[in-house]
C-alpha positions in Angstrom: -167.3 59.3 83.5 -167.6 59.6 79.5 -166.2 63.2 80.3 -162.5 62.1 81.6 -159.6 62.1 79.9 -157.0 59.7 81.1 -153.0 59.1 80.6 -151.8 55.2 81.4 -148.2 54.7 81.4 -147.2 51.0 81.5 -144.8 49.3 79.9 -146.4 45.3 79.6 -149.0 45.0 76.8 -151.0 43.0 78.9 -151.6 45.4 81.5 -151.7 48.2 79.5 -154.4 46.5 77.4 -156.5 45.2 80.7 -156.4 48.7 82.1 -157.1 50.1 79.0 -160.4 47.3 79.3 -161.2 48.6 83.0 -161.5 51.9 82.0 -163.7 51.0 78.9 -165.9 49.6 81.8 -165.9 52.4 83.8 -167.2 54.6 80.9 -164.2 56.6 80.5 -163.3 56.0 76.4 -160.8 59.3 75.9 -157.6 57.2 76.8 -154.3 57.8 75.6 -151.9 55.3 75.7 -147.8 54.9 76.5 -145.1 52.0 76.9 -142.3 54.7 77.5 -141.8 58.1 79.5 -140.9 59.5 76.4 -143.9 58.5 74.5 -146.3 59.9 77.2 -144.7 63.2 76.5 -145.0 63.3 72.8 -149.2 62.2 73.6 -149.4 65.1 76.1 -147.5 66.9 73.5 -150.1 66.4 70.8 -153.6 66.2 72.8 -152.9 68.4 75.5 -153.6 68.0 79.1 -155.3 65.0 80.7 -157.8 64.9 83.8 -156.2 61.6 85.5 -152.5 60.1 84.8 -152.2 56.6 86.1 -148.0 56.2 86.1 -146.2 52.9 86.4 -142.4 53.6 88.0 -140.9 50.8 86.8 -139.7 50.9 83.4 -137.0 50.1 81.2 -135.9 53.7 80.5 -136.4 56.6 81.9 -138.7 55.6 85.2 -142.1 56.9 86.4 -140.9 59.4 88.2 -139.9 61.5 85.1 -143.1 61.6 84.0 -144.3 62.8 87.2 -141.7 65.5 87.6 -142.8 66.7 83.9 -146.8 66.1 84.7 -146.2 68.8 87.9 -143.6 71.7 85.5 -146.2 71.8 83.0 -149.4 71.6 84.8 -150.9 68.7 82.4 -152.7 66.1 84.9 -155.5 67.3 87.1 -154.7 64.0 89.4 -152.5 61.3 89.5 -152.8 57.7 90.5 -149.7 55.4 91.4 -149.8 52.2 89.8 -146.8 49.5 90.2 -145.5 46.4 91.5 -143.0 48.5 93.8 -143.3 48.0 97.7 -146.2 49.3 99.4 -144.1 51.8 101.5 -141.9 52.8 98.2 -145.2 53.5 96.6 -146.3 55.8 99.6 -142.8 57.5 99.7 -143.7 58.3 95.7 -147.6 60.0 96.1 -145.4 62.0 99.1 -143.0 62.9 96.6 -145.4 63.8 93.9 -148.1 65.9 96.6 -144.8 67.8 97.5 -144.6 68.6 93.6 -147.8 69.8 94.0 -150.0 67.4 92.2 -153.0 65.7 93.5 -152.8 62.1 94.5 -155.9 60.1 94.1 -154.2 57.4 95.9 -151.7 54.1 94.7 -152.3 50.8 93.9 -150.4 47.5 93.7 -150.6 45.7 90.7 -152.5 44.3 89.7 -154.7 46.7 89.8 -158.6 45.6 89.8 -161.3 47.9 88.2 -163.4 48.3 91.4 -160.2 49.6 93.1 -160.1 52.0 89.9 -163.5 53.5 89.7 -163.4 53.9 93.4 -160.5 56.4 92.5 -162.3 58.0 89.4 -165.0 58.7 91.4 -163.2 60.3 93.9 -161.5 62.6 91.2 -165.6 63.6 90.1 -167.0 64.1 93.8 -164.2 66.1 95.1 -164.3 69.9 94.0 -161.3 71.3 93.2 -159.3 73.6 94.9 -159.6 77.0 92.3 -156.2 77.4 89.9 -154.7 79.7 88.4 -154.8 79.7 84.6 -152.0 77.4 84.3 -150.2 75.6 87.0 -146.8 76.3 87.9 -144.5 74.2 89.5 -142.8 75.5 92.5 -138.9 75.3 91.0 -140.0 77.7 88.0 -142.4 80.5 90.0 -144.6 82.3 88.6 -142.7 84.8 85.7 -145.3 87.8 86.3 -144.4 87.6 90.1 -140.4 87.1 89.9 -140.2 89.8 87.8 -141.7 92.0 90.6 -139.0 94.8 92.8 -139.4 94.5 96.7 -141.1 97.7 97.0 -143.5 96.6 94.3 -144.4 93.6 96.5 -145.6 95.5 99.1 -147.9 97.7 96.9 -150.1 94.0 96.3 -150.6 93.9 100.0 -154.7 94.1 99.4 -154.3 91.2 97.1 -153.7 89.4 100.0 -156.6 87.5 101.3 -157.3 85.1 103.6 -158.9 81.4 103.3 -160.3 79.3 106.2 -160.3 75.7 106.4 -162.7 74.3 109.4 -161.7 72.5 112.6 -164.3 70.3 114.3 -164.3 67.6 116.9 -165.9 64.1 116.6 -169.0 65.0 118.4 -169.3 67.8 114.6 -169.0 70.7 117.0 -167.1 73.5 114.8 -164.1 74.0 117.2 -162.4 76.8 114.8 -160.7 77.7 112.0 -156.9 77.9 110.6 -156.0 80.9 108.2 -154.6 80.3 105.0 -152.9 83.2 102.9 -153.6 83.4 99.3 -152.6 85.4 96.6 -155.3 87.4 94.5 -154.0 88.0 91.5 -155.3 90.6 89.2 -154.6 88.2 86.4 -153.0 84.9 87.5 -155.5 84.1 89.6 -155.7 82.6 92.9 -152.5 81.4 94.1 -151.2 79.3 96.8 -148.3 80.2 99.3 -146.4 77.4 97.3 -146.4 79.9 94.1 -145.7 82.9 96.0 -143.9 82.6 98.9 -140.7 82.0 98.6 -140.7 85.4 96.9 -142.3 87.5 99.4 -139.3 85.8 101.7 -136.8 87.4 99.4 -138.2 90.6 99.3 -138.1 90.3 103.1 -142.2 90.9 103.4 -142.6 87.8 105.1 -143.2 89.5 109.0 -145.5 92.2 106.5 -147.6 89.1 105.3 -147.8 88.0 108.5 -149.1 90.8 110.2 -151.5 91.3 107.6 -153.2 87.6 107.7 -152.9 88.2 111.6 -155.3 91.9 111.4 -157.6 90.2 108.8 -158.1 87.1 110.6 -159.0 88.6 114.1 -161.1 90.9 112.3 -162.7 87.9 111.0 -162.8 86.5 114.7 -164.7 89.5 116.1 -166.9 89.6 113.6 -168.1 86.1 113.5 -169.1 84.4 117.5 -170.5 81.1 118.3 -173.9 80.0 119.4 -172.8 80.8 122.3 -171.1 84.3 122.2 -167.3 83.9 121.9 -165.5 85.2 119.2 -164.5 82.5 116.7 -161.2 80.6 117.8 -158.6 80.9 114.9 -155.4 80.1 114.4 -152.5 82.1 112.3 -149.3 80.4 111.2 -146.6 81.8 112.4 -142.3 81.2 110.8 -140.1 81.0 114.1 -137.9 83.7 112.5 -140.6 86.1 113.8 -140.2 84.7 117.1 -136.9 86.6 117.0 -137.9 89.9 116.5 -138.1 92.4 120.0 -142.0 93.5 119.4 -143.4 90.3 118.5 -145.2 89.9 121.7 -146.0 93.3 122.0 -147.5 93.5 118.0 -149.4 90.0 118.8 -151.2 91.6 122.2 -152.2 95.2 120.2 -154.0 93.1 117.6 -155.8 91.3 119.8 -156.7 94.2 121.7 -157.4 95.9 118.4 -160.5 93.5 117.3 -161.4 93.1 121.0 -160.4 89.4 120.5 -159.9 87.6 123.8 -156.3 85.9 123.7 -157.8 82.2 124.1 -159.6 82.8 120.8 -156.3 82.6 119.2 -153.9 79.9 118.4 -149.9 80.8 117.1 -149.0 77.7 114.9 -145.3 77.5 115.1 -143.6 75.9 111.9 -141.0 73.6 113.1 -137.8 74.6 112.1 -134.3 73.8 113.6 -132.7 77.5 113.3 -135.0 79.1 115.9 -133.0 80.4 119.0 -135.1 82.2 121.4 -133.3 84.6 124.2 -134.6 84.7 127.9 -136.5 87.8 127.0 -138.5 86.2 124.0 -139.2 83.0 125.3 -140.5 85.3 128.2 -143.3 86.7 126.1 -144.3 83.6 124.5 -145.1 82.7 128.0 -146.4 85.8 128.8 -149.0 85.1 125.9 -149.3 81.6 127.0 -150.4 83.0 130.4 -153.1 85.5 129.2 -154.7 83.0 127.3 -153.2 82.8 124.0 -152.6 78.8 122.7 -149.4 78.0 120.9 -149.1 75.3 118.7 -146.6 73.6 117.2 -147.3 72.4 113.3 -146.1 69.6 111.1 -144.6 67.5 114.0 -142.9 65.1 113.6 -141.3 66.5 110.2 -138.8 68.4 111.4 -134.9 67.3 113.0 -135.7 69.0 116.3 -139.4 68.5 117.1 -138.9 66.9 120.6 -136.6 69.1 121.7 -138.4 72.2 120.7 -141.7 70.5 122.3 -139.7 70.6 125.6 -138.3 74.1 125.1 -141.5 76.1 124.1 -144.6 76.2 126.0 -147.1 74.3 123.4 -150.5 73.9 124.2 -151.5 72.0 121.2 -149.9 69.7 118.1 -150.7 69.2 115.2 -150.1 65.9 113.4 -149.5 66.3 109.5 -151.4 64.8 106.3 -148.3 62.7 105.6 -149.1 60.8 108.7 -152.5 60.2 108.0 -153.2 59.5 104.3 -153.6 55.6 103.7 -153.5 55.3 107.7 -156.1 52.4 107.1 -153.3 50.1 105.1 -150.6 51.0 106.9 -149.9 50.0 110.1 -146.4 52.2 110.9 -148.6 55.1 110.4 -150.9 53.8 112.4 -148.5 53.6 115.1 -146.8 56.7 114.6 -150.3 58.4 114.8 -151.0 56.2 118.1 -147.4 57.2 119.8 -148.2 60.9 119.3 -151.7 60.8 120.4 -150.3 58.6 124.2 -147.4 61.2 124.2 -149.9 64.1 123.7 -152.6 62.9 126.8 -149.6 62.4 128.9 -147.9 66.1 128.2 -151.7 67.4 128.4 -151.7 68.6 124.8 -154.5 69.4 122.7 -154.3 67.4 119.6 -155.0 68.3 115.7 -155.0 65.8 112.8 -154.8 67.7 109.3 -155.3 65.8 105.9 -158.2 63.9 106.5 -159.3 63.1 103.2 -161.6 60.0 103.6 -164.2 57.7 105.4 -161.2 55.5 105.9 -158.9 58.0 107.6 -161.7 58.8 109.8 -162.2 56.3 111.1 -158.4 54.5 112.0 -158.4 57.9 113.9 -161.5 57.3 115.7 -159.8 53.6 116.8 -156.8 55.9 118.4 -158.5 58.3 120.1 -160.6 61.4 119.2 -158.6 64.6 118.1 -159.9 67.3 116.2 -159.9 66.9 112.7 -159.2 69.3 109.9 -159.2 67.8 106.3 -161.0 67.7 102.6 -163.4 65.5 104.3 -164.7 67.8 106.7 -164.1 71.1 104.5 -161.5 72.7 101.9 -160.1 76.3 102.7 -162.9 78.7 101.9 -163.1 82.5 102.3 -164.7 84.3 105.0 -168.5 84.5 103.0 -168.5 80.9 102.6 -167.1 80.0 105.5 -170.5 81.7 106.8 -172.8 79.9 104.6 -170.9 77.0 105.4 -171.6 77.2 109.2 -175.2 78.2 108.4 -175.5 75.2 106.3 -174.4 73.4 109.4 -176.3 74.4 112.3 -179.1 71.6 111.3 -176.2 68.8 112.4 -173.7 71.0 113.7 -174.1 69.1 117.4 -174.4 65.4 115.6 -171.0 63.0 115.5 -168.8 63.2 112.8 -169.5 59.0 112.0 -173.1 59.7 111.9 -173.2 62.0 109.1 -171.4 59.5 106.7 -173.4 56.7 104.7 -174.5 53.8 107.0 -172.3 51.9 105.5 -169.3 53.5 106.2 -170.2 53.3 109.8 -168.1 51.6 111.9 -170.5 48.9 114.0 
């Protein structure tokens, strides 16, 4: 670990100097050091950006959470680990608040902090490959300055740079059940960027139904193009903003795609994204069954997260829901996720839903799912988003295991007896 940089922000000597001491242990020796918010700052200031920080929230100043609101607008920590005396569920409620900043959470610990509990969260930061960024990170408030100062019109004309990444679904038996499409941004010179960079632009412009249509073609393109052992074109699934719902041709433009690519209508999942505003008439609620009837699965994301989940679960005809990361991360130690996660999966059997469980990161999550049931998973453990050539190689790379369980292709250790 000689190679990592690390940030500790604590306030009490004596902790500062025994993490200090565990990471000395650990092999990492490029530590910088700061008893204040505002001290952190002027180090980041002088030695630039830092692979870990490990933050303390409570301090006599400014708190913790300044430093991670300034560690996410300027892009300097590749990962951050929670460290406090704070309650375990305030601790959680922070690594949400940061993950929403967009940083990466290694995880949070209650002081005090042990240095097995550390390294286990170094190591993690080395073994995991990171997702690829664009030459400097840019925090969702401030945008990207080479994108805002883009016309409508000049939005549409970077329609190619559009591409699509997929992230792998399997069940526990490690059968590939499908794939979700992600959009991403190809920039000529920024990189590749994430819908959280871009998006709330290409809603201004009002390009957002264009988008979507476009990730639609290039997925079931993808779909035909790439069948199972045993013939069928690949399922996928598109997400889909309840605003299009709305619009008259929606049904119509979803059925000519699909009978475009020659993809059969079961291969395809609609993921709704919950939102309180959509109103459906007789006449679109109509097609969304008429698509439900010829095959096509409708599912409705993030629940739980939004004010009108339930209702909406009784209103639309979902065949499938998918539980978010925020429910599943730290699962293990905490036992009112655990219980949230159970409710959904008894409420699911008894409505008949399919189930999905996004954001499984570790051994750990996988396995407290396991105890409540067995959904498909979709997570960093099982696979990142990757583009269509890798997502080939990366099936390829499978077919040795591809029928094996999940649990059986971790260390024997990790197994659960």
């Amino acid at each position: 670990m000689q190679s990592l940089k690390v940030l500790i922000l604590e306030d009490h000597p004596f902790q500062l100097m025994a993490l200090h001491q565990m990471l000395n242990a650990n092999g990492v020796f490029d530590v910088l050091t700061a008893e204040s918010v505002e001290s952190a700052c002027r180090s980041l200031e002088r030695r630039g950006r830092v692979d870990v920080a490990i933050c303390d929230l409570q301090m006599p100043d400014a708190d913790g959470l300044a430093l991670i609101q300034h560690l996410a607008n300027e892009g300097l920590a590749g990962a951050l680990i929670v460290l406090s005396g704070a309650e375990r569920n305030v601790l959680d409620n922070v690594s949400q608040l940061a993950r929403q900043l967009g940083l990466r959470v290694l995880g949070s610990l209650q002081k005090p902090a042990c240095a097995a509990s550390l390294r286990k969260l170094l190591e993690q930061y080395l073994h995991e490959t990171p997702e690829p960024q664009p030459v400097k990170a840019v925090a969702p408030q401030s945008g990207v300055p080479d994108l805002q100062a883009l016309r409508p019109e000049q939005f549409e004309l970077t329609l190619s740079q559009w591409v699509v990444h997929y992230q792998p679904k399997v069940c526990f038996e490690g059968t590939l059940v499908g794939v979700e499409a992600l959009v991403r941004w190809q920039h000529p010179t920024l990189g590749l960027l994430t819908p959280r960079q871009f998006l709330p632009m290409i809603e201004q412009a009002g390009l957002l139904a264009t988008m979507t249509w476009h990730v639609l073609d290039q997925t079931l393109a993808f779909s035909a193009g790439h069948r199972l052992d045993n013939g069928d074109a690949l399922p996928v699934a598109v997400n889909i903003s309840p605003r299009l719902l709305e619009h008259e041709d929606f049904t119509r433009q979803v059925t000519a795609a699909l009978e475009r690519h020659g993809v059969p209508a079961n291969a395809l999942t609609l993921e709704i994204i919950e939102s309180a505003q959509c109103a459906l008439d007789i006449a679109q609620l109509e097609g969304l069954l008429r698509l439900r009837i010829s095959g096509c699965q409708l599912s409705i994301d993030d629940f739980g997260m939004g004010d009108s989940n339930l209702q909406r679960l009784l209103e639309l005809p979902f065949s499938e829901l998918k539980l978010p990361s925020e429910f599943i991360r730290g699962m293990a130690n905490d036992g009112r996720k655990a219980a949230v996660v159970a409710g959904a999966l008894m409420m699911a059997r008894r409505m008949d839903l399919k189930v999905v469980v996004e954001g499984v990161e570790t051994v750990q999550d996988l396995l407290s799912i396991k105890a409540l049931g067995s959904p498909v998973i979709q997570g960093y453990f099982i696979a990142r988003p990757m583009d269509g050539n890798h997502l080939k190689r990366w099936i390829a790379d499978r077919e040795g295991f591809c029928n094996r369980p999940i649990d059986q292709l971790m260390p024997s250790s990790c197994r659960r007896m």
